[in-house]
C-alpha positions in Angstrom: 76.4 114.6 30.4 75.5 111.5 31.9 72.2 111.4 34.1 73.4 108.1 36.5 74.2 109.3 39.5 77.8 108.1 39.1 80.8 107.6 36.5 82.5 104.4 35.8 86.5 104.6 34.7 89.3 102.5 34.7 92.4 102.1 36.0 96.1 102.1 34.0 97.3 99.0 36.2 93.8 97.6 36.8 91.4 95.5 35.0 88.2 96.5 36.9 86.3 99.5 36.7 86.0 102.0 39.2 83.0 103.6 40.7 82.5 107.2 41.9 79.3 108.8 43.0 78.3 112.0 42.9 78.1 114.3 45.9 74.5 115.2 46.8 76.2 118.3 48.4 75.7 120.6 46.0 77.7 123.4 47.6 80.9 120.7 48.4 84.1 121.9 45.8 84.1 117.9 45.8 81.7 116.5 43.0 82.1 113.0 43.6 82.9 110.7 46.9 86.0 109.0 46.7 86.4 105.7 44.4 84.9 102.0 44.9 86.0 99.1 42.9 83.3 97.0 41.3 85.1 93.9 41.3 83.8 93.9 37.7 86.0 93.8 34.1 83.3 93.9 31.4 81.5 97.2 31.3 78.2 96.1 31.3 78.3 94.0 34.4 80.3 97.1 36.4 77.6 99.3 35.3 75.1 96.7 37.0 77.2 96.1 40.0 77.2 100.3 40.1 73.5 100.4 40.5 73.2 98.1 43.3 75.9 99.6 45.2 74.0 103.0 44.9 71.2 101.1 46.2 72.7 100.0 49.4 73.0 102.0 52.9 77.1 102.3 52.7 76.8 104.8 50.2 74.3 106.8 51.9 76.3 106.7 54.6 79.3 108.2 53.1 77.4 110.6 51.5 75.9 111.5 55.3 79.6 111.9 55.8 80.7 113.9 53.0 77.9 116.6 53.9 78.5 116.3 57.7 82.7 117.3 56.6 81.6 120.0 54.3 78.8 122.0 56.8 79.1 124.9 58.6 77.5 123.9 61.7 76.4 126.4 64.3 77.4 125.1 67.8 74.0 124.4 69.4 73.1 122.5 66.0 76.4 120.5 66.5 75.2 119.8 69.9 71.7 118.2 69.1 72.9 116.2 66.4 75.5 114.7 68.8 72.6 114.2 71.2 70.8 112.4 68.6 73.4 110.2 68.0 73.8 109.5 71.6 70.1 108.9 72.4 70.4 106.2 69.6 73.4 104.2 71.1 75.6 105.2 68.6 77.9 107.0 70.5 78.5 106.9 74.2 80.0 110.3 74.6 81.2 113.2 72.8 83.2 116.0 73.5 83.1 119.7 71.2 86.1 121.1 70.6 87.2 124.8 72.3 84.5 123.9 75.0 85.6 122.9 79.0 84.9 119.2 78.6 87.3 119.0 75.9 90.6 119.0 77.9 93.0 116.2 77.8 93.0 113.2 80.3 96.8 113.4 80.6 96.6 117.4 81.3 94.2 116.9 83.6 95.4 113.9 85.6 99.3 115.6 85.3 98.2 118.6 87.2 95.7 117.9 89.7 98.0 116.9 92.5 100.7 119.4 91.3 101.1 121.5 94.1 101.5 124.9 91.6 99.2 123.9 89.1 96.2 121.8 91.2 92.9 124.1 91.1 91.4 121.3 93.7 94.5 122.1 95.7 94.0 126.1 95.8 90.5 125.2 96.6 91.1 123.3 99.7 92.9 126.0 101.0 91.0 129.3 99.9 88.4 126.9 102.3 90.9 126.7 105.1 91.1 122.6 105.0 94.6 121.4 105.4 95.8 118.7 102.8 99.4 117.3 104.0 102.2 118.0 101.7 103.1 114.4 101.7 99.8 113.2 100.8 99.4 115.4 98.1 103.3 114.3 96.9 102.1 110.4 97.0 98.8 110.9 95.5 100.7 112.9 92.7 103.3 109.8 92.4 100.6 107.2 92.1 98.4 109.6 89.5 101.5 110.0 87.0 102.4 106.7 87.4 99.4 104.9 87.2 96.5 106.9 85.6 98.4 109.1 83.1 99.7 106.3 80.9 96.3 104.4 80.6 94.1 107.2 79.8 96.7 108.9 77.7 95.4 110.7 74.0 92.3 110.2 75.6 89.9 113.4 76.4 88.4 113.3 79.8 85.0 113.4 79.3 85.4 110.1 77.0 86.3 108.5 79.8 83.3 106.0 80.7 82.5 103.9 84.1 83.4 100.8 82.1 87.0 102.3 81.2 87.2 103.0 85.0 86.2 99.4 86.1 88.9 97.8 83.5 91.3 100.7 85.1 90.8 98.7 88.9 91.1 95.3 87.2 94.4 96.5 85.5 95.5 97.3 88.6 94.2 94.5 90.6 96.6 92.4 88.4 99.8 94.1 89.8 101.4 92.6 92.7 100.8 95.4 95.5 99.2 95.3 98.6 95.3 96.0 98.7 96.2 99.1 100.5 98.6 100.2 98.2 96.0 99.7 95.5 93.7 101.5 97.6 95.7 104.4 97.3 96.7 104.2 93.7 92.8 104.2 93.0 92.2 106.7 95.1 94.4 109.0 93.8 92.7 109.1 90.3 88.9 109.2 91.5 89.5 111.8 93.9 90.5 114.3 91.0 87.2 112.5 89.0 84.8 113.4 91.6 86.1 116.8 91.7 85.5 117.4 87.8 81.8 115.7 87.8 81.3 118.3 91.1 83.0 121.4 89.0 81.1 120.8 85.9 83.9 119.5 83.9 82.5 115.8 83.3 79.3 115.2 82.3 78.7 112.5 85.1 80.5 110.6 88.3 82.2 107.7 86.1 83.4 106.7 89.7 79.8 106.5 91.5 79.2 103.0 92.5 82.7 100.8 91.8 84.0 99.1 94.2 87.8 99.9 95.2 90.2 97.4 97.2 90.3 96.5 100.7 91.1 93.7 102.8 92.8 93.0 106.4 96.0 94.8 107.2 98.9 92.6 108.6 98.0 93.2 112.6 100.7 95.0 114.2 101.5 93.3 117.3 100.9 95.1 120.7 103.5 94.8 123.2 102.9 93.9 126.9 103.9 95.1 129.9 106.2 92.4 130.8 108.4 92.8 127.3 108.3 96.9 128.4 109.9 96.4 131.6 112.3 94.1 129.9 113.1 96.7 127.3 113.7 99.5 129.3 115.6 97.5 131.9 118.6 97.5 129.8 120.5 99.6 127.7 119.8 100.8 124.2 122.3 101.6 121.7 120.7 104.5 121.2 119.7 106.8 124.2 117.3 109.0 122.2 115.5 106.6 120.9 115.3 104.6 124.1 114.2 107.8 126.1 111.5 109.1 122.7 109.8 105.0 123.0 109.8 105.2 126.7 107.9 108.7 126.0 105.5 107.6 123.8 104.9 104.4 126.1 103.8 106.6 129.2 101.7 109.1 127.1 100.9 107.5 124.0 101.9 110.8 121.7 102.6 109.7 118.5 106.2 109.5 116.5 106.0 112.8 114.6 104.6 114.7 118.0 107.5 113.4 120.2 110.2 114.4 117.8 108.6 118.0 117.6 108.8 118.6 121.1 110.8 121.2 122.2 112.2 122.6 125.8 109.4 125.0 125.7 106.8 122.3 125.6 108.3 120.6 129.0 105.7 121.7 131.9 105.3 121.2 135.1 104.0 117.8 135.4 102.7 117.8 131.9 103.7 118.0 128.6 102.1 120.6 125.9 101.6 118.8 122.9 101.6 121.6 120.0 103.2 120.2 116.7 104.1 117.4 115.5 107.2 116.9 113.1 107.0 116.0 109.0 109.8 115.7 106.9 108.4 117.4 104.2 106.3 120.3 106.1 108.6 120.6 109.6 106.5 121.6 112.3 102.9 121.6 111.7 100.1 121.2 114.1 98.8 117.8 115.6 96.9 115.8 113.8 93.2 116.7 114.0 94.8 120.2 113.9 94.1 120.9 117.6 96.6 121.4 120.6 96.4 119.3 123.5 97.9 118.9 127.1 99.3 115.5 128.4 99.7 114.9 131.8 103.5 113.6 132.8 103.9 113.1 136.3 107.5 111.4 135.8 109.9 114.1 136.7 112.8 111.7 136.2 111.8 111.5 132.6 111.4 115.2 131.8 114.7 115.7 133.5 116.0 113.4 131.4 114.8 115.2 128.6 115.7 118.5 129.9 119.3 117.2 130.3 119.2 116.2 126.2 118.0 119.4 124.8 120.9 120.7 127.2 123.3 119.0 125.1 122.1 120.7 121.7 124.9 121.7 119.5 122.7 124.7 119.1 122.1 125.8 122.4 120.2 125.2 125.7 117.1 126.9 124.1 113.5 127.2 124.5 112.9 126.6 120.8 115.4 123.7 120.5 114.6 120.4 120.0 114.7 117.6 122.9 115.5 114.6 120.1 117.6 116.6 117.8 119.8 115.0 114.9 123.2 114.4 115.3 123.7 115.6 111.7 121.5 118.6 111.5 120.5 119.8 115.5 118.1 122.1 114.0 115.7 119.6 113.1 114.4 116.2 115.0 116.0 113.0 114.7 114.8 110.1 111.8 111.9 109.4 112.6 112.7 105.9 111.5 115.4 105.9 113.7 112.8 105.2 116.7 111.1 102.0 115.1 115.0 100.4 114.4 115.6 101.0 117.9 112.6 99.5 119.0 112.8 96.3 117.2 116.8 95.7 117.9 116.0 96.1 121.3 113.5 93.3 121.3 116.4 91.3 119.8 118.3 92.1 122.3 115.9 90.8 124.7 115.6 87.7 122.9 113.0 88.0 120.5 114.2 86.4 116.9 113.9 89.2 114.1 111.6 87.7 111.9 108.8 88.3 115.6 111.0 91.9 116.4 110.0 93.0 113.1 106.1 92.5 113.8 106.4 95.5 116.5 106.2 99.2 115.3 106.8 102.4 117.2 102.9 103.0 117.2 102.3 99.6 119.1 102.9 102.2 122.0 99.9 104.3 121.7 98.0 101.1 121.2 99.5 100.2 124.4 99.1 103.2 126.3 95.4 103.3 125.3 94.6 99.4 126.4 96.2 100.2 129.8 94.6 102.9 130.6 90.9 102.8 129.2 90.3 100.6 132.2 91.8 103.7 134.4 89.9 106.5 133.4 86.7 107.5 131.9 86.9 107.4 128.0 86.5 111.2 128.0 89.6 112.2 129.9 91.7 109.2 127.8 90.3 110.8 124.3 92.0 114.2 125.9 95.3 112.6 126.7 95.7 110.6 123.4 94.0 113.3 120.6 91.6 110.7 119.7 89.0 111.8 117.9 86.0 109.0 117.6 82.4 110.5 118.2 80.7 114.0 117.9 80.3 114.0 121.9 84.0 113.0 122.4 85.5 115.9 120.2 83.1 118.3 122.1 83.9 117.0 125.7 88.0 116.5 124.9 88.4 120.7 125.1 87.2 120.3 129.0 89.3 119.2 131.0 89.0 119.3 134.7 91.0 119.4 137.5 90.0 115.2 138.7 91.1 114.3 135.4 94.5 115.1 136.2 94.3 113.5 139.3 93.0 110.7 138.0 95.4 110.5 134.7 98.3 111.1 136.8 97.7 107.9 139.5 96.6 105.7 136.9 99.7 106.7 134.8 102.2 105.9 138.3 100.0 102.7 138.5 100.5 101.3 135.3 103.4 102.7 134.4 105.8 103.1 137.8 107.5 100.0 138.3 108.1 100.1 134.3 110.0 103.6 134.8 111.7 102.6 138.3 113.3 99.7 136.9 114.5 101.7 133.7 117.8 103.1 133.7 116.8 106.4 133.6 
C-alpha cells in the first residue's frame, strides 16, 4: 500500500491525472475526498503537482469539511463552534435546525397579521388593547405583498440590519407616496420588533434605520363664508347635506356621525357612543371613550329625528339617522359624504381641480379653529374627543355645568347665521 497521503489515477476520456486524498477521518465510510485534476499528463510531474496541492490550505479545508459532514455533534458543541465562527467574521449569523430561531421568513411574515393565525394579535387582546380590524387587514396586504417576496427561502434570524436597510431602499424606488411607504415599512418592522422582544431573533435588526416621511398634501380648511354659501342652497343629497352640516357645528368625525342613532339624540346634546367602520360596524369612538356634545340646534336634531322617521326599518331607538338606501340597517357610504361635499363646492363655483382639495374632515378642523378662541381648551378637548396632553385626558371626563353654557353660546355665535340661512 502506498504511504503518500493520496492516489493518482487517470481518466478513460482524459489525459491528466487525477488526485484524491485520503480522509483524515478515520471513522468516515469515505476514504478519500472527492477528485482534483492536476492539470498534469506525465506521471512524474502529477505526482509533484499532488504534493504541493497537499501542501496548500484548500485541502485542509475540505478535509475540515469532510469531518464537520461526518461528526456527531452534540447540540451545545454545535453551538460553540458556530460562535467561533461568528466571533471571527466568518459568518454573520446562524440558525440550528429544530430550534425557535429557525422558522421561515415567509411563515413568519405570512402569519403575523393573520387575524387566525397572528400570536402578536392574540396578544394584544389577552392585554385588552384594541387593534382595528382594518389596520390589521392593511398591514397584512402590505406584509404579503411587500416583505414576503423579498425575504422568501430565507430564515428569519438570517435576516441582518443591512438586508433591512436595502429592504427601505427597494422600496424607496417604487413610486408611492412617503406615507404609503411609511406604512408598507411599518408593517414589516412592527412584526420584527415583536420577535427580537419574544426571543425569536437574536437582535432588533430594525433599531436605528430610518423609515419615510415627508409633508402631507395640506387639506384645505374651509371658511365660514364658503359654509354659509354651501348650506344656502340645495344638495343633491339631503343626508349628506344634513351629516356635513352635523359635523360642521360639532366637529364629530365621519364614522361617528354615521353611527348615530335615534337613541343618541338628547335634549340639547348629542351622545356620542360609536362610531361606524365598514369592516367592524359599531365600535366605540376613537380613543375608546364615550363623550357628550352639546347641540343647541333644535332645528337640526329635528331634522334628524324626521330622517331616522323615514327608515325602511322603522321609527326606532336603535335605527340609524343616515341609513343606506340599499341596506337601512347599516349607515350610509361613508364616502358618500366627502362626494357631496366637494360637488357642492362646484356648485358654488369652485372649479374641481380646488373642490377636490376639501375633505369631509376639513370640518373638525373648522369647528376646532372657530371655537378655540370661544372656550377654554379644556371644555373644546371634551366636545371634539381630542386627546393631546396627560392633563387634557384627565380634565376632558369633567365636565361642568358653565361649559355647557359656554359651548352652547359660542356654538349659536359662530355657527347661527350659518344654520338660519340653511334650508333646514
Amino acid at each position: 500500500m502506498s504511504d503518500e497521503p493520496f492516489i493518482l489515477s487517470k481518466r478513460k476520456n482524459s489525459p491528466y491525472y487525477q488526485v484524491r486524498f485520503k480522509n483524515p477521518n478515520s471513522s468516515s465510510k469515505q476514504r478519500y475526498l472527492p477528485a482534483k485534476s492536476t492539470k498534469e499528463t506525465v506521471k512524474s510531474r502529477a505526482l509533484a503537482a499532488a504534493w504541493q496541492m497537499y501542501n496548500e490550505v484548500d485541502v485542509k479545508k475540505k478535509s475540515l469539511i469532510e469531518q464537520v459532514r461526518a461528526a456527531d455533534f452534540e447540540e451545545s458543541e454545535l453551538q460553540n463552534f458556530l460562535e467561533s465562527l461568528k466571533r471571527r467574521g466568518i459568518v454573520k449569523s446562524f440558525v440550528l435546525d429544530q430550534k425557535i430561531e429557525s422558522v421561515s421568513a415567509e411563515k413568519f411574515f405570512s402569519e403575523f397579521w393573520n387575524i387566525e393565525k397572528s400570536p402578536y394579535i392574540a396578544e394584544k387582546k389577552r392585554m385588552g388593547k384594541h387593534i382595528g380590524l382594518s389596520y390589521i387587514y392593511e398591514s397584512n396586504r402590505d406584509i404579503l405583498k411587500y416583505w414576503v417576496p423579498y425575504f422568501k427561502n430565507r430564515y428569519l434570524n438570517e435576516i441582518t440590519k443591512r438586508d433591512i436597510k436595502d429592504f427601505v431602499e427597494k422600496l424607496n424606488s417604487e413610486k408611492l407616496s412617503w406615507s404609503r411607504k411609511q406604512k408598507i415599512y411599518r408593517s414589516g418592522a412592527t412584526a420584527l420588533k415583536w420577535a427580537y422582544n419574544d426571543e425569536l431573533i437574536e437582535r432588533d435588526v430594525t433599531a436605528g434605520i430610518v423609515g419615510f416621511s415627508g409633508e402631507s398634501k395640506k387639506k384645505k380648511i374651509l371658511t365660514k363664508e364658503i359654509a354659509e354659501l354651501l348650506f344656502s342652497v340645495k344638495w343633491n343629497d339631503e343626508k349628506a347635506e344634513l351629516a356635513n352640516l352635523v359635523s360642521m357645528l360639532t366637529g364629530m368625525r365621519a364614522g361617528e356621525i354615521l353611527a348615530l342613532r335615534k337613541q343618541d339624540l338628547g335634549k340639547d346634546c348629542i351622545y356620542v357612543k360609536h362610531s361606524w367602520n365598514r369592516m367592524e360596524g359599531l365600535k366605540l369612538p376613537k380613543n375608546g371613550e364615550e363623550r357628550i356634545v352639546y347641540f343647541p340646534f333644535e332645528n337640526i336634531t329635528k331634522k334628524m329625528l324626521e330622517l331616522v322617521a323615514m327608515n325602511p326599518l322603522g321609527d326606532k331607538m336603535d335605527s340609524f339617522i343616515f341609513w343606506a338606501c340599499y341596506c337601512p340597517e347599516h349607515p350610509m357610504d361613508i364616502k358618500k359624504l366627502l362626494t357631496s361635499l366637494q360637488q357642492q363646492l362646484q356648485v358654488i363655483g369652485f372649479p374641481e381641480s380646488e373642490a377636490k382639495q376639501y375633505c369631509f374632515h376639513s370640518w373638525r378642523h373648522f369647528y376646532t379653529a372657530n371655537m378655540s378662541d370661544k372656550i377654554n381648551q379644556r371644555a373644546l378637548q371634551s366636545q371634539t374627543g381630542h386627546k393631546t396632553t396627560v392633563m387634557l385626558e384627565h380634565y376632558s371626563n369633567h365636565q361642568l355645568e358653565s361649559d355647557a353654557r359656554n359651548i352652547g353660546n359660542a356654538q349659536k355665535d359662530i355657527f347661527g347665521k350659518i344654520v338660519d340661512r340653511s334650508i333646514f
